[in-house]
C-alpha positions as CSV (number, residue, x, y, z in Angstrom):
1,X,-15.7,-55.8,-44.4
2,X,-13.9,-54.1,-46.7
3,X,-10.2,-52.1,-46.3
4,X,-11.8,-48.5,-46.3
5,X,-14.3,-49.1,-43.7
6,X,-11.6,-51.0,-41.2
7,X,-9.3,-47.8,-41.9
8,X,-12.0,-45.4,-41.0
9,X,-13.5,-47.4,-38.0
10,X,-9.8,-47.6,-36.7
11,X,-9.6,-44.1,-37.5
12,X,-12.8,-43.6,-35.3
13,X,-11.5,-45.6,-32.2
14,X,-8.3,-43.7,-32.5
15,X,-10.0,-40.3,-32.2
16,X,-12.4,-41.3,-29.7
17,X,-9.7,-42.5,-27.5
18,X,-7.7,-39.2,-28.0
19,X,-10.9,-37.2,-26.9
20,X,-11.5,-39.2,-24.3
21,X,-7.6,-39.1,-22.7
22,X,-7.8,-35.2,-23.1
23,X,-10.7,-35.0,-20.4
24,X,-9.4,-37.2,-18.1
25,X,-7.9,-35.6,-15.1
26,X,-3.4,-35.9,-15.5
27,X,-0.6,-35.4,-12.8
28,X,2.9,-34.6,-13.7
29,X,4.8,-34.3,-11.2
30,X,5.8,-31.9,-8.9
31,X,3.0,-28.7,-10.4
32,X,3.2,-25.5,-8.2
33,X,1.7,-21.8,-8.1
34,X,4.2,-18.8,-7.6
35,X,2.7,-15.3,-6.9
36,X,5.2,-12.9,-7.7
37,X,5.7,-10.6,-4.7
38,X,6.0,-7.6,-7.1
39,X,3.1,-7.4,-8.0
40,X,1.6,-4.1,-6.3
41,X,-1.9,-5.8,-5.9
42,X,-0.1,-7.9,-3.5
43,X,1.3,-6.1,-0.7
44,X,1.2,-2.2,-0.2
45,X,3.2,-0.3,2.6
46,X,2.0,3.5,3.4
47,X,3.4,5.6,5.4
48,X,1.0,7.5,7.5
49,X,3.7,10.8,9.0
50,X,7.2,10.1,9.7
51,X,9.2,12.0,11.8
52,X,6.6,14.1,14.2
53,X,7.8,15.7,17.1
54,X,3.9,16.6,18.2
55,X,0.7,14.8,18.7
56,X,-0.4,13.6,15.0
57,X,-3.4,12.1,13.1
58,X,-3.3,11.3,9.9
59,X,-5.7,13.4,7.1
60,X,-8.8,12.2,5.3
61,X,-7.5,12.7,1.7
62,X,-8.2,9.1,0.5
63,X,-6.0,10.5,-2.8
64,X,-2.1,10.5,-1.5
65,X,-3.8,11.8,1.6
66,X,-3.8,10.1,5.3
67,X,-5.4,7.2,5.0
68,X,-4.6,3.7,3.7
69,X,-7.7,1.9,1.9
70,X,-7.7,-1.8,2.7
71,X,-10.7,-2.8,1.5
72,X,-10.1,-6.8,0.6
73,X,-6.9,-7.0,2.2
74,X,-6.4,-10.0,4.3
75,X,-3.6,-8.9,6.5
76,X,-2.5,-5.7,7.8
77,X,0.4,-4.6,10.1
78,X,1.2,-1.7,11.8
79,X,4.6,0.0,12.4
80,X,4.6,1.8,15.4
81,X,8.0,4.0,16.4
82,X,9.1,6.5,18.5
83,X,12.8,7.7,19.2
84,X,14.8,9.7,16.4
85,X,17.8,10.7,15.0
86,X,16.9,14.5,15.6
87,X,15.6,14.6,18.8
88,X,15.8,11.9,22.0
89,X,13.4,10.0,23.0
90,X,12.8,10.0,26.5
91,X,8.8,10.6,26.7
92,X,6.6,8.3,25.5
93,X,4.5,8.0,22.1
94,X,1.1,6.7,22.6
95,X,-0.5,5.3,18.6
96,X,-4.0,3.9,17.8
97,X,-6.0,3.7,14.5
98,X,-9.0,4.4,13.5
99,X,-11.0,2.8,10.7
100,X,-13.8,4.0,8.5
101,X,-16.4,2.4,6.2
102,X,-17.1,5.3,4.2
103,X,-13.9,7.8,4.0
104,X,-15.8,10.2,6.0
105,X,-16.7,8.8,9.7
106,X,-14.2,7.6,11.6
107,X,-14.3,5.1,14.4
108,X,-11.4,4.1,16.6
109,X,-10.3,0.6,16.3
110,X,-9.5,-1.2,19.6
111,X,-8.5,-5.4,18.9
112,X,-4.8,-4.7,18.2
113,X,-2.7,-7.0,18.8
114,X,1.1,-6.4,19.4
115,X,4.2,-8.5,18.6
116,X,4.9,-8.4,22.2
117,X,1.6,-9.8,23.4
118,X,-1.4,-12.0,22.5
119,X,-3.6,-9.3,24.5
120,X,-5.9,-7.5,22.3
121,X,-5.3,-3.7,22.8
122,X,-6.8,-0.2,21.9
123,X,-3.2,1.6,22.1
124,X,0.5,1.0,21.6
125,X,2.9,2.8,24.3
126,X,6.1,3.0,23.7
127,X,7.7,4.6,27.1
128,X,11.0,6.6,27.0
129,X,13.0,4.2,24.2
130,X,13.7,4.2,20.8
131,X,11.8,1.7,19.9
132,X,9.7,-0.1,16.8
133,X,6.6,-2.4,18.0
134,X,4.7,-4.5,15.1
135,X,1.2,-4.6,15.9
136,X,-1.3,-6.3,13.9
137,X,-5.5,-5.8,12.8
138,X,-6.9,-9.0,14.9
139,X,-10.5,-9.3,12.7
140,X,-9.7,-7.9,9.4
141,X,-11.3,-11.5,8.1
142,X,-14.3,-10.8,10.3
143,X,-14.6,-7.2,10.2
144,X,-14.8,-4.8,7.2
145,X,-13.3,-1.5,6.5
146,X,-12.7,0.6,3.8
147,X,-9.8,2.9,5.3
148,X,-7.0,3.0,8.3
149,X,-5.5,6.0,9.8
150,X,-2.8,6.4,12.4
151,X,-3.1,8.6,15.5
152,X,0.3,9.2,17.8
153,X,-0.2,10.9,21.0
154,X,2.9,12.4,22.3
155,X,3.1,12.0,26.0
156,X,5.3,14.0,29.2
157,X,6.8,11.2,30.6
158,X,10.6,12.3,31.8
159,X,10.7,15.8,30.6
160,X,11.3,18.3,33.6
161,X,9.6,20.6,31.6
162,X,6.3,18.8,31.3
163,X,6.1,19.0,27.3
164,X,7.2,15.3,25.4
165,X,10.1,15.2,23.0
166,X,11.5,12.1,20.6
167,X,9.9,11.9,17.1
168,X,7.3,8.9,16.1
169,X,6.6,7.3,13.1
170,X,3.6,5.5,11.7
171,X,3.4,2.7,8.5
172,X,1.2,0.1,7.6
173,X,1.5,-3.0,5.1
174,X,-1.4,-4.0,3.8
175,X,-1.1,-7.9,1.9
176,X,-4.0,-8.4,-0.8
């Protein structure tokens, strides 16, 4: 054999072994995968009404309007308050959502399920407090919808009178 072809056939072996190690599978160490929490794709908070001192539902407007789209979100919580800092709060707030698959028909949603409880509910008291209860969508992985609204239903309880007073407020998160 002569010098030139023991350089190249060295040169061959070399390469081939290069190409080989760069398609075998490597670990180095500790490897991990951050997702930024600020990315807005991530996680999206909207705030139904805030403040109400009547019987609310949120709007149909899909654009700014009353309803928060959660199609492909994988977890969604509610925010449910009543109480204020304008009014008191000694009647009672009643809140339940509806969902739609369209943005047109709506449906009310009734497999809530509260921070307070593993029952699965249709509505959310909250009697005579100032008070914030978390509830959550139970089958948003087995269920689809395209919107959420909130609906609060101010109730009579310990008004003389026999009308409801405090204020109640409405928010969702939505995680994507």
């Amino acid at each position: 054999m002569t010098k030139t072809y023991k350089i190249f056939t060295g040169l061959i072996v070399i390469a081939l072994a290069l190409l080989a190690f760069s398609f075998s599978p490597r670990v180095f160490g500790s490897i991990t995968n951050r997702i930024s929490a600020n990315n807005v794709k991530e996680l999206q908070t909207y705030s139904f009404f805030s403040a109400t001192t009547t019987s609310a539902t949120s709007t149909n407007l899909s654009a700014g309007g009353g309803f928060l789209t959660v199609s492909g979100a994988k977890k969604i919580d509610f925010y449910f308050t009543h109480g204020g800092t304008a009014t008191t709060s000694t009647a009672t707030s009643t809140f339940s959502v509806q969902f739609t698959p369209d943005g047109t028909n709506w449906y009310d949603y009734s497999k809530l399920v509260t921070s307070t409880s593993s029952a699965v509910v249709a509505t959310v008291p909250i009697v005579g407090a100032t008070s914030t209860v978390i509830a959550n969508i139970s089958t948003i992985l087995t269920d689809t919808f395209y919107g959420l609204r909130c609906i609060a239903l101010e109730g009579t309880t310990g008004r003389a009178g026999g009308s409801g007073d405090g204020e109640h407020t409405c928010t969702a998160q939505a995680e994507f």
